[in-house]
C-alpha positions in Angstrom: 120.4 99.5 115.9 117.6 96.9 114.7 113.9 97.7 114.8 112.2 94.5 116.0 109.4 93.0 114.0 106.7 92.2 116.5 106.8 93.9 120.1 104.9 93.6 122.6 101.7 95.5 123.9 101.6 96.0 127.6 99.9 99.4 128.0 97.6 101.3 125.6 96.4 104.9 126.3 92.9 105.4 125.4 91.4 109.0 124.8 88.4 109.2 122.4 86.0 112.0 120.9 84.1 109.4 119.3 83.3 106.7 121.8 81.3 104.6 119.6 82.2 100.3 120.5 84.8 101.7 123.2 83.8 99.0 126.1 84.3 96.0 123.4 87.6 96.9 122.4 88.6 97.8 125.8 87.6 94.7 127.1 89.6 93.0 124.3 92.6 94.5 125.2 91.9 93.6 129.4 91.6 90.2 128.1 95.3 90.5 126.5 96.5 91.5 129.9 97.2 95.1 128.8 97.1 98.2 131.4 94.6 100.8 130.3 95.1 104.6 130.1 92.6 107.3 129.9 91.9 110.5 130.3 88.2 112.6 131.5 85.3 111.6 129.4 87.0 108.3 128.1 88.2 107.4 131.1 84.6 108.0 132.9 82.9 105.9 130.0 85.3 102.8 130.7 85.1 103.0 135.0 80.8 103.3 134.1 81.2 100.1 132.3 83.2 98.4 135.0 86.3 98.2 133.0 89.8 99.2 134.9 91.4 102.1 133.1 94.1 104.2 135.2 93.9 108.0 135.0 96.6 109.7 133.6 96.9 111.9 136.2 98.0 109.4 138.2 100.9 108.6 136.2 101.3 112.7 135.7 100.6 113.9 139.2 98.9 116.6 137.6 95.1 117.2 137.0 93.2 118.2 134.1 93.2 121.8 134.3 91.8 124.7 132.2 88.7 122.6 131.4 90.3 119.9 129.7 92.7 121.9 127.2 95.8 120.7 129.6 95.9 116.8 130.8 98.0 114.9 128.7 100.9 117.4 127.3 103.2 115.8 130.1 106.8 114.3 129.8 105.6 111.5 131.8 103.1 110.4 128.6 105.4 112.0 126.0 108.4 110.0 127.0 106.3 107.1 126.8 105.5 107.5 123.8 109.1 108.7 122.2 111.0 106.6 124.3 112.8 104.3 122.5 113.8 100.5 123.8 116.2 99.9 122.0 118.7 102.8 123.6 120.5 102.5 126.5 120.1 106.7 127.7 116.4 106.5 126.5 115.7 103.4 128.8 117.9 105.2 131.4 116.2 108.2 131.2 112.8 106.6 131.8 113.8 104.8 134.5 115.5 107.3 136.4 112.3 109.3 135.5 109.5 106.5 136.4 108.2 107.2 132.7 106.1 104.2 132.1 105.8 102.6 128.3 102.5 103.1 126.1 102.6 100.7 123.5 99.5 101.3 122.0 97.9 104.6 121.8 94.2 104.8 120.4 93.4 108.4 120.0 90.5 109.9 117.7 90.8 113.8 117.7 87.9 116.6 118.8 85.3 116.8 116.0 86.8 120.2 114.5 85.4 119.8 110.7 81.6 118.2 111.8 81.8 121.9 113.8 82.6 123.8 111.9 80.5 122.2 109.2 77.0 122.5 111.9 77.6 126.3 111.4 78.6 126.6 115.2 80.5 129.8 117.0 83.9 131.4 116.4 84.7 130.1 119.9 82.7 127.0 120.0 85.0 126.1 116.6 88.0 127.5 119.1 87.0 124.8 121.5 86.7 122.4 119.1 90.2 122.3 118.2 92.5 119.4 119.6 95.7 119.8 121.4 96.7 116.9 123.1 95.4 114.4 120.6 97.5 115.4 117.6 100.9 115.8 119.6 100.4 112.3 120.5 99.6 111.0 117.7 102.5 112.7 116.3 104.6 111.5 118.9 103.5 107.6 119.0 104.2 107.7 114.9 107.6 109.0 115.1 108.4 105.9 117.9 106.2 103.4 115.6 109.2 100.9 115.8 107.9 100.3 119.5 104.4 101.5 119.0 101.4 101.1 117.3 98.9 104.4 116.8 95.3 104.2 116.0 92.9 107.1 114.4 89.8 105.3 113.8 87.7 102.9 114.9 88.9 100.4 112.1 92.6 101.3 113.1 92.2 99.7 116.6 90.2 96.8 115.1 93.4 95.7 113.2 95.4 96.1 115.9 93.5 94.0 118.4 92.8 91.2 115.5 96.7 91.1 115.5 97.3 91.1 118.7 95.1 88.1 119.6 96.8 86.6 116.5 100.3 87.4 117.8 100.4 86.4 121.4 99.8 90.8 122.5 101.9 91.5 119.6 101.9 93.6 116.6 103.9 93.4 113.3 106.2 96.5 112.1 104.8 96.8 109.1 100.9 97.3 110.7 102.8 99.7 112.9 104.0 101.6 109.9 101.2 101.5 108.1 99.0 102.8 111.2 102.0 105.4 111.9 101.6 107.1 107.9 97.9 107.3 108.7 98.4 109.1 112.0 100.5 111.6 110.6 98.0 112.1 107.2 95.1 112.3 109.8 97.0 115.0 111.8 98.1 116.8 108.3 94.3 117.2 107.3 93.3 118.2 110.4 95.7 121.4 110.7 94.7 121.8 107.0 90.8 121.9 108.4 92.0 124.4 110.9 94.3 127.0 109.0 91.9 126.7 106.2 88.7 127.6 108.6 91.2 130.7 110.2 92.0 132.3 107.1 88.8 132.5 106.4 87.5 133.8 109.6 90.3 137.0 109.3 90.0 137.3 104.9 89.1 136.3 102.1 92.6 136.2 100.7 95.2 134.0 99.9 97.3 133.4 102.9 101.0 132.7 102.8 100.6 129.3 103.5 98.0 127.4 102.2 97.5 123.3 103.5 94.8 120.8 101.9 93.9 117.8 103.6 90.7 115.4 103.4 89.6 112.3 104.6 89.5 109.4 102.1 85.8 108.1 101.1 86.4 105.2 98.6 89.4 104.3 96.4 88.3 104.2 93.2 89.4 101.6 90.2 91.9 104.2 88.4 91.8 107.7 87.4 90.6 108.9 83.9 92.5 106.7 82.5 93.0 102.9 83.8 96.8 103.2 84.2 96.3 106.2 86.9 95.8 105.2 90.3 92.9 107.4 92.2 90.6 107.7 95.3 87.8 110.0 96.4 89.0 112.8 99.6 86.0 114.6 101.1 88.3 118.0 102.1 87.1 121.6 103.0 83.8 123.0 103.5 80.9 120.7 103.4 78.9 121.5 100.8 76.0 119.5 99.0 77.1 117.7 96.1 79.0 114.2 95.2 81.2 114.4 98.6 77.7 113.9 100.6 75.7 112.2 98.1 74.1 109.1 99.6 74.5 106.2 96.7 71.4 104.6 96.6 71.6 101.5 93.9 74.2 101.4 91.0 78.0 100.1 89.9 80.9 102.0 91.9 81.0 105.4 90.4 84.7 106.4 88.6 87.0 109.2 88.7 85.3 110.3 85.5 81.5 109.6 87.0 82.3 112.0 90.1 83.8 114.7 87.9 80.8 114.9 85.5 78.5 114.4 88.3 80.0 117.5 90.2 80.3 119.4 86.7 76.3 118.7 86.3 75.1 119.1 89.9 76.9 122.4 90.2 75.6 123.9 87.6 72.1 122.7 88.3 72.6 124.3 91.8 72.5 127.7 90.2 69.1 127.9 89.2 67.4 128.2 93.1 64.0 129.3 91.6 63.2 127.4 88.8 63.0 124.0 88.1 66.1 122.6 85.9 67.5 119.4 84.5 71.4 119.0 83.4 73.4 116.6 81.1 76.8 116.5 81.0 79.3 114.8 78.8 83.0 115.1 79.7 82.4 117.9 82.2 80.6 119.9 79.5 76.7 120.3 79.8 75.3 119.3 76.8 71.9 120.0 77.8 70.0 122.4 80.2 66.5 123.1 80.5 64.4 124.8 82.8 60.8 123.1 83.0 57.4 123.5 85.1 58.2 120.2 86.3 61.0 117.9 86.8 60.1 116.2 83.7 59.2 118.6 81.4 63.0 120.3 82.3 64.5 116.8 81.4 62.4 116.2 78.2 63.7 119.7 77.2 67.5 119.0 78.4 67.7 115.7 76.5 65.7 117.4 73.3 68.7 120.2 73.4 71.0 117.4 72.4 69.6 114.1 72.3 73.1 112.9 70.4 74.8 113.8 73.0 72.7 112.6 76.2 73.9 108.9 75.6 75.8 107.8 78.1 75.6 110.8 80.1 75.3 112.5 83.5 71.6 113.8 84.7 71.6 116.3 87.6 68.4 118.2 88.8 67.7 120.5 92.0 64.7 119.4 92.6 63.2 115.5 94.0 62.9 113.5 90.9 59.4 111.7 90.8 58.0 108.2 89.2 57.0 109.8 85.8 60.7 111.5 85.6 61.9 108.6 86.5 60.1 106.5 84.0 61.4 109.0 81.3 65.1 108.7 82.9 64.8 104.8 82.5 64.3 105.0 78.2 68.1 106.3 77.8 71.6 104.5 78.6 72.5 107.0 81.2 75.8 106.8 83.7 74.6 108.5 86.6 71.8 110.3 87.9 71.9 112.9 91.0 69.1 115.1 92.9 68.6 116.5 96.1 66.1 113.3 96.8 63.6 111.1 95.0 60.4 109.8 96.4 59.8 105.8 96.5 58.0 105.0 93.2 60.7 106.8 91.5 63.4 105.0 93.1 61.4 101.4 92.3 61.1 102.4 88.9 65.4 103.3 88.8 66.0 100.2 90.0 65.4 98.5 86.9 68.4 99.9 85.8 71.0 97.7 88.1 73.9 99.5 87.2 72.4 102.8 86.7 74.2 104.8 89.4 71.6 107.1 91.3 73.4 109.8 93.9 70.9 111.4 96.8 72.2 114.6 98.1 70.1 115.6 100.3 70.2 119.4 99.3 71.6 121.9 96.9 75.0 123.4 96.9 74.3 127.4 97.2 75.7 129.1 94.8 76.6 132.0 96.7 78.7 130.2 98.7 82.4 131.1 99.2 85.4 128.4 99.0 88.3 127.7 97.6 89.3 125.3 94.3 93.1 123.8 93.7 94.3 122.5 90.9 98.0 121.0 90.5 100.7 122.1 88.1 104.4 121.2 88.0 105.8 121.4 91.2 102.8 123.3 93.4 99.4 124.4 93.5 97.3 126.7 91.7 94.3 128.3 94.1 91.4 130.2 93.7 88.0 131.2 95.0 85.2 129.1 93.5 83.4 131.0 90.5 80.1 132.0 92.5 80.4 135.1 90.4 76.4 136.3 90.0 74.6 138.3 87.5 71.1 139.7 88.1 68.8 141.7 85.5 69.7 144.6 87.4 73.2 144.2 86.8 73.3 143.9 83.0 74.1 146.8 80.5 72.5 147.5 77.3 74.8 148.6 74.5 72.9 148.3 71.4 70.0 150.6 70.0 67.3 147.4 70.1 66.9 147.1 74.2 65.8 143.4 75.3 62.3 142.6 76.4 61.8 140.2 79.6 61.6 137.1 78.1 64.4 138.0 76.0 66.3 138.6 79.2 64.9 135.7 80.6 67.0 133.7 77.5 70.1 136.2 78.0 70.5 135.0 82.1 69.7 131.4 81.4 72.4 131.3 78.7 74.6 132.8 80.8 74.8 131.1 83.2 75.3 127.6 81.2 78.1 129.6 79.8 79.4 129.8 83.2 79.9 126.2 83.4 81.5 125.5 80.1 84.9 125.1 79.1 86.6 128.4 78.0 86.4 129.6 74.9 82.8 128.9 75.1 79.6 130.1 73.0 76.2 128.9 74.5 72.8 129.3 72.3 69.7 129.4 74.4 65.8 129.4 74.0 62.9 129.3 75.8 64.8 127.7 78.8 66.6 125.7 77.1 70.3 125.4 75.5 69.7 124.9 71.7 73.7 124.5 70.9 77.2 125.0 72.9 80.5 125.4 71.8 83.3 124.8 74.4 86.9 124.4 74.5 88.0 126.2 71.2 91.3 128.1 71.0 88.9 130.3 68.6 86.0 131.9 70.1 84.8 132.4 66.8 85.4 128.8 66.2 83.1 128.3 69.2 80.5 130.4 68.2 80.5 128.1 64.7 80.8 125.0 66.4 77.4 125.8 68.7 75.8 126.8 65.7 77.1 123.1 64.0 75.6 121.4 66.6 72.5 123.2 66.7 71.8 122.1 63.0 72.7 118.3 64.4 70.5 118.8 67.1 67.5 119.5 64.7 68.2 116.8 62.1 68.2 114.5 65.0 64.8 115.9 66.1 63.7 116.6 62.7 62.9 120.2 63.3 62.6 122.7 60.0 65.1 125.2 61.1 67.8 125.0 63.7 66.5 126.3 66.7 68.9 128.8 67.2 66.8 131.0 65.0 65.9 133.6 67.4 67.5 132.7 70.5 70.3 134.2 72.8 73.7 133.8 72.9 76.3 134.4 75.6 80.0 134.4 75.1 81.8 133.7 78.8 84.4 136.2 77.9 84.4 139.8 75.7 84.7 139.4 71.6 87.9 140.8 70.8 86.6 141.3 67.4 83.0 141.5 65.2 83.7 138.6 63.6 82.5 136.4 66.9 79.2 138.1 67.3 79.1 137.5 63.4 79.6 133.7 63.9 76.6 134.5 66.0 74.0 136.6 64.4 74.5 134.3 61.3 73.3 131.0 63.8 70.2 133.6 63.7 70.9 134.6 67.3 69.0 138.0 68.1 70.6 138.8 71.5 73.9 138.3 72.5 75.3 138.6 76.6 79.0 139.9 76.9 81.3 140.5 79.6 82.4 143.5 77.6 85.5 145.2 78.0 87.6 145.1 74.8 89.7 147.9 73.5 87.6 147.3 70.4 84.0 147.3 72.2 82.6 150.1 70.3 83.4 148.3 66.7 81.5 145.1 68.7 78.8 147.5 69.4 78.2 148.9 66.1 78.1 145.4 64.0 75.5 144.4 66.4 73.4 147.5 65.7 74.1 147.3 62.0 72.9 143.4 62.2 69.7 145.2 64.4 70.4 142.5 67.6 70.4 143.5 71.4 73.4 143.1 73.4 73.9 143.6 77.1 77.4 143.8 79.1 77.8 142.0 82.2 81.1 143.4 83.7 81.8 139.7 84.9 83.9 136.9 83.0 83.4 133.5 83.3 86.7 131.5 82.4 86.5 128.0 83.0 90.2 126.0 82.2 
């Protein structure tokens, strides 16, 4: 059997969520002599405008019952849909069953994710989820030979432009092209769902496990220019680059959204203090906490200055005109906050291509979700790190105990560790990361390559002494051996923050007494591959 190239539209079955420029397109398709369709809140929304629409109970015989969950799961609309025109027993079967033909079907499903995402009620959410709409679209996809299927607003745009281009017709190839998108649509929308009820019964990993998301820009290539790659917003809404509002800049990259999530995340941890991060390569390379926003980015760009060009900026707080003025003396890629007020943004926009990302709020780092990563053949899942350590929770080891600012240093550098790629060593004081060692196969390695860039990071500023004299260092997993903490206490590090938990511990333990540092245990690892 041939599938025919361009068929014609006769009758379209409307049923929207989303009713936004409904009456135009409606009246586009009465002025191509096509027979409307449309069910309760659509359907009233078209006869209020004047527009002839049929209800599909008429063609079903049946009424919307069960407020609204049952009205169009119906042979009569089904077979319309599936029938196909081609087949002799399919035409039959219609016929003998006075199942009309829907050519075009323009259905955009119950809002499911933006409820969820407003925080409502387990059986609001319920409620929320569509029925009808997805076996439809399903159905119209599977018959796309004979008929064209429309999500979105943009869908039934194309559609119209072709038909009034094609005499009522549309082309087999729009039709296949709207029929993959129906069936992605649908795919991320059960993915929304099952992903939202495992959640609501445990926080475990359920036997199946679907991702979906809805497309928000293609972007020029991947990390690398011969990979092809595009931006999803999927899951959980949650403050960061999926919600950012892009206020002046170039298109931001593959590599541009991964830094910027890398930086914004990690500046999302500190909810109480002010706090500036540059990242390079998904690796902060400087981190400051400051009185004000632009004391915490003088201090970030001081803690590696090298570094900082070319980089990603992310604070929690509203950036102002004399941050901004200070943003504007360095190539930077990207810069992202919560908000900025108007002068700042005037003085920014000097930069033309400087790419500035507006959240709108923080991501909370308490938060609970769910990250995926792929591997040969499947998926690797896991809860996102929102692992927390408070002063309460740490455990001193050594003779010397820690005084408060000392633990003040300790937590900061922690939690920069947190957000470095594993093995990784982070030197902190005063607020601010003074070297950081990621990514070694060595941890003692790591420990020497913080301390190498903390001697680079004090030629460049033309300090006396590295300024890892004195400061803290944190280690996002246990030292197997002494040699580690060594690397450490040599930098001139005086505290050290652990996870603890090696079968050689106590030998840990008694080189950092011996060396006359503190150490404190946190129970808690922080891998990050």
């Amino acid at each position: 059997m041939s599938t025919p190239d361009l068929v014609p539209v006769r009758r379209a079955l409307i049923s929207l969520s989303d009713k936004e420029g409904l009456e135009d397109r409606a009246r586009r398709l009465i002025a191509l002599n096509v027979e409307i369709l449309s069910t309760g809140g659509t359907l009233h929304a078209l006869q209020s405008a004047g527009i002839a629409a049929r209800d599909v109970a008429d063609v079903t015989g049946f009424p919307e019952m069960m407020d609204g969950r049952l009205k169009t799961l119906h042979p009569l609309v089904h077979g319309g849909l599936l029938g196909r025109r081609n087949m002799d027993a399919d035409r039959a079967s219609m016929v003998a069953h006075n199942i009309p033909e829907i050519d075009l079907l323009f259905v955009n499903l119950y809002p499911f994710e933006a409820t969820v995402s407003a925080g409502e009620e387990f059986e609001t959410c319920i409620e929320n989820i569509d029925i009808g709409g997805p076996a439809m679209l399903r159905a119209a996809a599977k018959n796309h030979p004979f008929v064209a299927v429309c999500v979105d607003n943009n869908d039934a745009d194309s559609v119209l432009d072709a038909m009034e281009a094609n005499n009522a017709h549309t082309s087999l190839d729009l039709r296949k092209a709207l029929a993959a998108k129906a069936y992605a649509r649908t795919a991320a929308y059960d993915a929304a769902v099952s992903s939202w009820f495992a959640d609501q019964i445990a926080n475990t990993a359920p036997a199946f496990r679907a991702f979906g998301g809805q497309r928000l820009s293609e972007l020029r290539y991947g990390e690398n220019p011969h990979q092809a790659a595009a931006f999803y917003a999927a899951g959980k809404e949650r403050a960061g680059v999926s919600t950012a509002r892009i206020v002046q800049g170039k298109a931001l990259s593959y590599n541009n959204l991964a830094d910027a999530d890398a930086a914004f995340e990690l500046a999302g941890e500190f909810t109480e203090q002010t706090a500036c991060v540059i990242v390079k390569h998904a690796n902060p390379c400087g981190v400051a906490l400051g009185v004000t926003v632009r004391e915490a980015w003088d201090k970030a760009l001081l803690a590696d200055p090298i570094s900082a060009f070319g980089g990603i900026v992310a604070f929690n707080r509203p950036i102002d005109s004399e941050t901004a003025d200070g943003l504007t003396k360095l190539f930077l890629e990207v810069i992202i906050a919560p908000d900025a007020d108007d002068a700042a943004l005037d003085i920014l926009s000097r930069k033309s291509n400087l790419r500035v990302m507006l959240t709108g709020a923080m991501p909370d780092p308490k938060q609970t979700s769910w990250t995926a990563k792929t591997v040969a053949g499947g998926l690797l899942v896991q809860e996102r790190d929102h692992g927390l350590v408070a002063r309460e929770n740490l455990k001193v080891v050594t003779d010397s105990k820690p005084d408060d600012r000392m633990v003040d240093d300790l937590l900061f550098a922690w939690t920069v560790c947190k957000h470095v790629k594993s093995n990784a060593i982070v030197y902190a004081k005063n607020g601010m990361t003074t070297g950081i060692g990621m990514g070694q196969t060595s941890r003692v390695e790591a420990a020497k390559l913080a301390a190498r860039k903390a001697v680079e990071i004090a030629e460049t500023n033309e300090w006396n002494r590295p300024a890892t004299q004195g400061s803290a260092c944190a280690s996002d997993a246990f030292f197997p051996f002494a040699d580690g903490l060594m690397a450490a206490v040599d930098a001139g590090a005086t505290s050290v923050i652990q996870p603890g938990g090696s079968v050689r511990d106590e030998d840990v333990i008694k080189a950092a007494n011996e060396a006359g540092i503190t150490m404190v245990f946190t129970g808690m690892r922080h891998f990050r591959h």
